[in-house]
N, C-alpha and C positions, 0 to 999 in steps of 0.2 A: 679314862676319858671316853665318853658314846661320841659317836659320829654324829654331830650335832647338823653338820651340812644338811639344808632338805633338798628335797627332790634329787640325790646325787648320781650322777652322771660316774662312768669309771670305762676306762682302756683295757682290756683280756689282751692278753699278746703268750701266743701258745708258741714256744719256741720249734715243737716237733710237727709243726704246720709249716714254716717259713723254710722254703727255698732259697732264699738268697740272693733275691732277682733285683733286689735294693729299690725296688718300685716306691715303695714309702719314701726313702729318701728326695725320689727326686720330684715327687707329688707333693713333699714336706716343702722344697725350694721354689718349687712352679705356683705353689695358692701364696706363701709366703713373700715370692717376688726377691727369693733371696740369689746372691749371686754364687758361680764355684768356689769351690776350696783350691788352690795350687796345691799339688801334693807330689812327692817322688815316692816309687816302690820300695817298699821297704821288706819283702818277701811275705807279704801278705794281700791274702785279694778283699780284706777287708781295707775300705777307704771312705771316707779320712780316715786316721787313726783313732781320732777321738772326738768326741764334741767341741764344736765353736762358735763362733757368734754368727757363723752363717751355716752352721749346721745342726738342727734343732733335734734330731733322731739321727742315727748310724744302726746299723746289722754289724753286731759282733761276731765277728767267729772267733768260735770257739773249738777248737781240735783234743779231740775227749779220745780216749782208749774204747775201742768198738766191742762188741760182744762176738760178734761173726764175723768183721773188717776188722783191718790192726788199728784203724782210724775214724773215729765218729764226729760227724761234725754238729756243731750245736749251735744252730742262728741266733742268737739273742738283741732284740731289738732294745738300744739304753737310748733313753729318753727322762726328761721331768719325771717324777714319780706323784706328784700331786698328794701331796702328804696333808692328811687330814689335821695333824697337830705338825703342822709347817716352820721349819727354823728360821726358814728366810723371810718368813714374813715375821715371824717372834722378832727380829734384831731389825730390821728394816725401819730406822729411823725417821725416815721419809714418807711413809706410808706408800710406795711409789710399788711393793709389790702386796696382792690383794687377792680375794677370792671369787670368783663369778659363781655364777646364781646355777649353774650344774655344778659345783666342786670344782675345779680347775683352779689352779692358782699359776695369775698370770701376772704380769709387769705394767707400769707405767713408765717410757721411759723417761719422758718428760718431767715426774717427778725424782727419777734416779739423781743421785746424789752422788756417784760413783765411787762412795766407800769401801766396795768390795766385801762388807760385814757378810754379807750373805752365801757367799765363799766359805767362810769360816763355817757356816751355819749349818753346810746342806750335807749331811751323810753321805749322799752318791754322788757329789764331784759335779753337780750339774752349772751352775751357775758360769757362764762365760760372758766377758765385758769386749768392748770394742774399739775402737782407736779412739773414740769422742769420750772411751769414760762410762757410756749405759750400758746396762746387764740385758743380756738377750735370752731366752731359754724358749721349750716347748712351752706354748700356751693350751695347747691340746685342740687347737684349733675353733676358739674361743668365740671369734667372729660369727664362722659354720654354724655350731653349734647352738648358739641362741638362736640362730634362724632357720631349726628344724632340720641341721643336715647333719652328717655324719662328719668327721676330720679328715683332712687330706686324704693320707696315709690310710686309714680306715680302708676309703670310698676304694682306693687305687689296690690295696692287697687279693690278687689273685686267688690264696688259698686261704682265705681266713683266719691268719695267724695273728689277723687283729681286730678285732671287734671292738664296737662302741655302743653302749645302753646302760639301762639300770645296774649298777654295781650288785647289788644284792642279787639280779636274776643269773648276773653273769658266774659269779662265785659260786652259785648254786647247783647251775648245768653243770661246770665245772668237776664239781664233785662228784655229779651223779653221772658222767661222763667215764670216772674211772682215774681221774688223773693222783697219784700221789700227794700234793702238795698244793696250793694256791696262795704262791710266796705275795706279801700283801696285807692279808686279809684283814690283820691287825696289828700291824707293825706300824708306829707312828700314829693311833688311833684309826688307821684305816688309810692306805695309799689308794689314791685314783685310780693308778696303774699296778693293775694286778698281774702277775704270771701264774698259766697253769706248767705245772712240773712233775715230769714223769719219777725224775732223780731228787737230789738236795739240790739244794741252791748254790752251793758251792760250785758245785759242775758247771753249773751255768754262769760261774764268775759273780754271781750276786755277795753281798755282805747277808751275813747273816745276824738276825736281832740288832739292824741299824737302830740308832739313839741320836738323838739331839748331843751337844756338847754342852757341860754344863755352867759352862761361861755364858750360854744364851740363854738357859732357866733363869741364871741370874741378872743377864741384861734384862729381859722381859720382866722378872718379878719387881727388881730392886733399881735399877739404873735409868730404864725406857723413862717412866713415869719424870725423870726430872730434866729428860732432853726436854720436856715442851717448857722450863722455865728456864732464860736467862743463862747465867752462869754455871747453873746445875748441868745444862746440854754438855758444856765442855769438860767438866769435870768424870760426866756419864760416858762422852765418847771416850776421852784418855782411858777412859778404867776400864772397856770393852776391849778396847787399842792392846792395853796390855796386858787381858786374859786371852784373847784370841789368838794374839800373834808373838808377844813379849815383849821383855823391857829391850830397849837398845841399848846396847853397848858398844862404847867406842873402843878402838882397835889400839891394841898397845903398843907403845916406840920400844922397841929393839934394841 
């Protein structure tokens, strides 16, 4: 499948650039208006631990075997990946998550339904819901972005470990830069958020040859089409209900 998106917009995030300053994160919360995470130490100076509904990017570290140090450390910023051929939007019943006019796929929450299909959907665990039930994630700063600015996180990165512009020119420096790899480039017909990599992708904790599940090719090809009528909807949601997550079983007497 071609990158059909026009004009697309895309994220570079160079892991061997990022110090660790967690500047993005809190640039992420500050244009956002999101509030903290409560967290306790858990022997790690990365925090939060993971993504949530209040926190739309984190700086993973990642503690690698050094070449000249016994310990290499490797910042990896996880965030949305902006996935050209999108799960979340393939199963999203509600139309309520969508694509903006740079590539970005962003949420409605208004229209969220809070079925969590999108959960199921997403290859990199992104998708987080909140006390009321709406899915919250990286919009890529969506707002910005239509009105000629750069993203948060972008605007606020010290050493360039995150850049924002045409996806094509970015991939391209990229290359001619030197770097090993530009995990991305065509995984999911093209993710938003590219990495440049000096290593595998492994190293960097990424999945390698992420894929859709193929309960959503199915919902999308065979099932979508009969939620917009009547009784079909329900018959469509149970059958998604029980390729994504399973049948229930009731618990035996003893």
């Amino acid at each position: 499948m071609a990158n059909d998106t026009k004009n697309r917009k895309g994220m570079m995030v160079t892991p061997e650039l990022c110090i660790g300053c967690r500047a993005c994160q809190v640039a992420c919360k500050s244009w956002n208006q999101l509030p903290g995470t409560k967290t306790t130490n858990t022997g790690t100076y990365q925090n939060p631990p993971d993504l949530n509904d209040t926190a739309f990017n984190l700086i993973r570290y990642n503690e690698v075997p050094g070449q000249e140090n016994p310990v290499r450390w490797l910042f990896v910023s996880r965030r949305c990946m902006h996935c050209e051929d999108a799960g979340c939007m393939k199963i999203c019943p509600s139309g309520a998550i969508y694509r903006t006019s740079d590539g970005s796929v962003a949420v409605n929450q208004d229209k969220c339904i809070g079925c969590k299909l999108c959960v199921n959907a997403c290859p990199f665990d992104v998708p987080r819901y909140d006390a009321l039930g709406k899915m919250h994630k990286c919009h890529q700063c969506s707002d910005r972005t239509s009105n000629g600015m750069s993203p948060a996180c972008v605007k606020t990165c010290p050493t360039g470990a995150l850049k924002y512009g045409d996806r094509d020119e970015m991939i391209k420096a990229a290359k001619g830069s030197g770097y090993k790899a530009v995990y991305g480039e065509n995984d999911l017909s093209g993710l938003g958020t590219v990495y440049a990599f000096q290593d595998e992708p492994k190293l960097y904790g990424m999945k390698e040859n992420p894929s859709i599940p193929s309960s959503v090719v199915f919902w999308h090809n065979y099932l979508k089409p009969l939620s917009y009528i009547g009784l079909g909807g329900v018959v469509a949601a149970a059958a998604i209900h029980y390729l994504a997550i399973g049948p229930h079983k009731e618990k035996e007497e003893v």
